[in-house]
Backbone bond lengths (Angstrom), bond angles and torsions (degrees), N, CA, C in turn:
res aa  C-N    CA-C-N  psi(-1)  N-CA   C-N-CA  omega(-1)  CA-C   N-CA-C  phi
1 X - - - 1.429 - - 1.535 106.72 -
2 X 1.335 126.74 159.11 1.351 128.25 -153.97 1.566 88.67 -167.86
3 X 1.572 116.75 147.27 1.099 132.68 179.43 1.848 100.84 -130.13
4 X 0.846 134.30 124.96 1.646 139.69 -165.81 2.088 92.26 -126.38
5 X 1.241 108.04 120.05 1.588 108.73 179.41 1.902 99.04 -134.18
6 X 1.206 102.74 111.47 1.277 119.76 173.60 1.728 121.54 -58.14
7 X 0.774 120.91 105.56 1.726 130.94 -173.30 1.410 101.89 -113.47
8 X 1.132 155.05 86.96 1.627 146.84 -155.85 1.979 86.09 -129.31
9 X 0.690 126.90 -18.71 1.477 118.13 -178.71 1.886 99.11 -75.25
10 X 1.305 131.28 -51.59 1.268 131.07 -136.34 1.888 78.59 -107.28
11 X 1.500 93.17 160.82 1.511 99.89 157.73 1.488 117.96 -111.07
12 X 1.676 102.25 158.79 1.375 107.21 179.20 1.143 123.51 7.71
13 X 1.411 112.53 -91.94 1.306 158.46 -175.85 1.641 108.34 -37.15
14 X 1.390 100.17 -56.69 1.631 121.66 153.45 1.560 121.56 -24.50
15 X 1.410 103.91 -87.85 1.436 137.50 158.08 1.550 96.72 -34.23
16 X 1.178 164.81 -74.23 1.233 163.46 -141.87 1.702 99.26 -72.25
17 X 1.627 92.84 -71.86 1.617 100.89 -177.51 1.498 107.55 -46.17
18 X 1.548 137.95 -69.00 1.449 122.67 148.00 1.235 142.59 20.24
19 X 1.587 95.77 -56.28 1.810 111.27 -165.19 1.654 99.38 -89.46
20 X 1.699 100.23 -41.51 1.521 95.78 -178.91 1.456 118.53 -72.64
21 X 1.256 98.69 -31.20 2.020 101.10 167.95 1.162 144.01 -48.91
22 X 1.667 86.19 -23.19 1.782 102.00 -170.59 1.771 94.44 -102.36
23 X 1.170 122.05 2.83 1.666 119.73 158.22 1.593 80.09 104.66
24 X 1.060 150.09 -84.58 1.721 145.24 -137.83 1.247 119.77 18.88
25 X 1.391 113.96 120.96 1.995 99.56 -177.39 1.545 90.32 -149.01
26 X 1.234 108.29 174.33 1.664 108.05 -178.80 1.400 112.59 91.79
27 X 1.307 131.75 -35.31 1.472 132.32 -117.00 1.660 93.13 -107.36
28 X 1.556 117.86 165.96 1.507 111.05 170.17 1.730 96.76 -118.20
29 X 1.505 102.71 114.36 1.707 103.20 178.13 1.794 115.04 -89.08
30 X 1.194 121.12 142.43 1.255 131.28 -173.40 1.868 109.69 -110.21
31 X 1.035 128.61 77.90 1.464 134.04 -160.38 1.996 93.46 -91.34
32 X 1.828 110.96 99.32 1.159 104.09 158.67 1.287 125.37 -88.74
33 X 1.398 147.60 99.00 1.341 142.03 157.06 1.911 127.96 -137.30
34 X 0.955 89.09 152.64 1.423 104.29 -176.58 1.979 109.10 -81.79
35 X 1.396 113.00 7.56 1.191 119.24 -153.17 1.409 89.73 -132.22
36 X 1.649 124.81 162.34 1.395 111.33 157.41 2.461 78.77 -159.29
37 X 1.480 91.10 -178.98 1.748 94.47 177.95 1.029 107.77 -167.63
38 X 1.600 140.11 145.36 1.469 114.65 -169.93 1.802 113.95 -63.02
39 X 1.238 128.45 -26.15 1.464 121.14 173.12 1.837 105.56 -61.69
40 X 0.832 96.76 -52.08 1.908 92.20 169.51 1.765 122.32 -43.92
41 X 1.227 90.26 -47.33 1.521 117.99 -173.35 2.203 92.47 -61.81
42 X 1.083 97.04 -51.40 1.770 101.88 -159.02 1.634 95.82 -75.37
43 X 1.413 111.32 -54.70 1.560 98.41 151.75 1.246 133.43 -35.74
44 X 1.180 137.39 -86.89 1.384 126.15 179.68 1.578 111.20 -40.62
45 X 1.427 126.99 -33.62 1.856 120.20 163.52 1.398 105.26 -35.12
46 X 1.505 102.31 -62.94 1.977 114.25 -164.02 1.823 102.59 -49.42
47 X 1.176 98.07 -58.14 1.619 100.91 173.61 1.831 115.75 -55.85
48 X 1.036 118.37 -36.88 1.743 102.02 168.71 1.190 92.76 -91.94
49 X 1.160 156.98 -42.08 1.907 117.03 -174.01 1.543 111.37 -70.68
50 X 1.645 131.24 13.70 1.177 116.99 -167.77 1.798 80.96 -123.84
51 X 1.490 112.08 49.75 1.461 103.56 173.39 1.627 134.67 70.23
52 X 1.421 102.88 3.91 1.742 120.47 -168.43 1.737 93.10 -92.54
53 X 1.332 105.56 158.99 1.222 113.55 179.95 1.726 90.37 -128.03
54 X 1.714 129.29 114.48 1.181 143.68 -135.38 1.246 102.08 -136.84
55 X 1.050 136.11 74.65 1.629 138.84 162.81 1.570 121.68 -70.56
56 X 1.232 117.81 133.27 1.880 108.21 -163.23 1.902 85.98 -132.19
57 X 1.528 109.96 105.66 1.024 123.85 -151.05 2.193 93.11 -112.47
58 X 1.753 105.10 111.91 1.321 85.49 -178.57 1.558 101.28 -109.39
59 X 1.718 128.84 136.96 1.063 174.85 -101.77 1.792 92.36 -114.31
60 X 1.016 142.36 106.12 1.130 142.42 141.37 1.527 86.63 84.65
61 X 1.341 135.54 47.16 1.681 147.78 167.64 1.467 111.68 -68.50
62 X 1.316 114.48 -48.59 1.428 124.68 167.38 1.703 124.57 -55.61
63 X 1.464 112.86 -55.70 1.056 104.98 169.65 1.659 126.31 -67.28
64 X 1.385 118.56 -3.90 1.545 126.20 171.39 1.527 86.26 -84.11
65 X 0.392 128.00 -136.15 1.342 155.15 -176.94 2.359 103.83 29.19
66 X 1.339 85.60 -31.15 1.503 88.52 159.54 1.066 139.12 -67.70
């Protein structure tokens, strides 16, 4: 099961800081992008020390790599 919540006003980075603000813990996060930055990078940290299980999943990785 998967919950998908549209945020199109805020960026990424935005949206991240957000998620960690509002406390979230417990949770298993699914991060699709082809992109990553060290503020992205330190975000997704904040989210696994606050109990998240944080996977940063990049998009067609396999077929590059061929």
């Amino acid at each position: 099961m998967s919950r998908v919540r549209i945020a199109a006003s805020y960026s990424f980075t935005t949206l991240l800081a957000r998620v960690i603000e509002s406390g979230l813990c417990d949770t298993e996060i699914f991060v699709f992008s082809a992109y990553t930055d060290p503020e992205i990078e330190a975000h997704l940290e904040a989210l696994k020390r606050n109990r998240n299980s944080v996977n940063f999943i990049v998009p067609l990785a396999e077929e590059a790599e061929k």
